[in-house]
Steps between C-alpha positions, in 0.01 A plus 500: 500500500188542294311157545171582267480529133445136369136304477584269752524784760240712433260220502609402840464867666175559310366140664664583862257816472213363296563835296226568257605691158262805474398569153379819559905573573620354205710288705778258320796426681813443305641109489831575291853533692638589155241731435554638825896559433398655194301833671760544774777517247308701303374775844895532515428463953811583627587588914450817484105479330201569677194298313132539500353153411119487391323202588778230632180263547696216725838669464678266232659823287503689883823224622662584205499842549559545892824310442634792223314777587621738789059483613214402345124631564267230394144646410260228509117571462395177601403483884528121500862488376638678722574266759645243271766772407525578835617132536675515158698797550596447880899458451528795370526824685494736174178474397154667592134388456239721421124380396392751301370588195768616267314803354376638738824478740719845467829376388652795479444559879597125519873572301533811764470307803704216375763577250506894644356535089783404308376316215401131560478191223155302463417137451168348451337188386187770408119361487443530163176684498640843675865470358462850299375690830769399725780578286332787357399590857912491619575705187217796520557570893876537387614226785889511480585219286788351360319193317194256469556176434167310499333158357178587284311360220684447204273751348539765673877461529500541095290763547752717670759459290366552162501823263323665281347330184397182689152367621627463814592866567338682688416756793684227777774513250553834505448569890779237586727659256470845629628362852715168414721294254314236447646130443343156485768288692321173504195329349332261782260211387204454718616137638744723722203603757250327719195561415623495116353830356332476179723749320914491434708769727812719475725649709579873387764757638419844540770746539405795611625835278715742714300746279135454356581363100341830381439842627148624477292806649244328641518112592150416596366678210783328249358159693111571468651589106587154501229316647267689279646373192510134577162479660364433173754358296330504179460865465674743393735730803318827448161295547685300805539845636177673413269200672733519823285664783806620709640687180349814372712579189324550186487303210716789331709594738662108510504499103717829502714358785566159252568729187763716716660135550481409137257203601185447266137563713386131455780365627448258833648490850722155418692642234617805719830480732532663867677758395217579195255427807680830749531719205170410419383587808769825589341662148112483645622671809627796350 
């Protein structure tokens, strides 16, 4: 039975180790048994899942998901923690350690060898400070995937979710759409985790699409589109475009492509949709 989870505990295993929290790995270990309830309902683990968990730092959300997973791979960066989950982790014979560093591990090779690639569900307590390229990083190597369920900054969690029109809209916005259903299942104050961050958290569920949202010709080019346009917010999307290095359209050739879509030529990257975005980008190929 899963023994972690609550102040009281942590404390005690962090002192029986003389553990250390490493800034540089944005480490803050979750303190909440409700909040804890809260992600695993939300991951959906049944007996039959494989999960990939990023960063299980002593291996409080780990318990919880050895005892409903069928296995668990734990990927833990930090060198030092790796005997306390070692110790943490010992009564159960369905999970495996691996210190690494989550982007630069092959997952896909990792899925093969243990889940023969069928798709597997991840869970995370993500450092806040590379949150976009993990998940991004899962998405773009195509790692079979049935869903993401992950604790971020608030932020960032409302960042995924949004639509067009708002401020908060934006390239990450439109990247984790392509890929996922996005849904904010829980908002988590900072008094849940030791060290307290400085900034209010989320937990968000990504389901992964069977299909991409939209079909487009080209999807790095469709992405660079993207990125071009919200670099610099405050111009206009044909300007967006025409400062981008990586992009070698003409000024002209993107105003035509808008007018073919019944857009006006100053109009900017927020106010367009994914869909506007591919045939945006499906009209400067041809």
């Amino acid at each position: 039975m899963a023994t972690l989870g609550n102040p009281q505990e942590t404390i005690a295993v962090l002192q029986k180790y003389k553990f250390n929290f490493q800034k540089k790995f944005g480490q803050n270990f979750l303190i909440d048994t409700r909040v804890l309830d809260r992600i695993m309902d939300a991951a959906e683990i049944s007996g039959e899942d494989y999960v990939l968990e990023i960063g299980p730092g002593i291996g409080v959300m780990t318990q919880y998901l050895c005892e409903q997973a069928k296995a668990v791979t734990a990927v833990e960066i930090d060198k030092n923690l790796i005997p306390i989950l070692e110790d943490t982790l010992s009564a159960y014979a369905n999970v495996r350690i691996v210190q690494q560093d989550i982007l630069k591990l092959d997952v896909n090779q990792l899925v093969q060898e243990e889940n023969q690639g069928r798709p597997i569900k991840v869970v995370a307590n993500l450092p806040y400070y590379i949150t976009t390229p993990i998940i991004m990083g899962l998405f773009e190597s195509n790692v079979p995937l049935e869903s993401i369920t992950v604790m971020v900054q608030k932020e960032v969690a409302e960042r995924m979710q949004v639509g067009p029109g708002t401020k908060d809209y934006g390239a990450l916005s439109l990247a984790v759409q392509y890929y996922a259903e996005p849904e904010i299942v829980a908002n988590v104050p900072p008094n849940c985790f030791i060290p307290r961050p400085k900034v209010g958290s989320a937990v968000i569920r990504l389901a992964r699409h069977k299909e991409p949202l939209v079909q487009v010709a080209d999807e790095k080019q469709m992405f660079a589109i993207i990125r071009a346009s919200f670099n610099q917010r405050r111009k206009t999307l044909v300007n967006g475009i025409n400062n981008a290095p990586d992009i070698s359209f003409s000024k002209h050739e993107v105003v035509q492509a808008l007018k073919k879509m019944g857009l006006p030529e100053n109009i900017r990257g927020e106010a367009l949709s994914l869909e506007q975005f591919a045939q945006l980008s499906d009209f400067l190929v041809l």
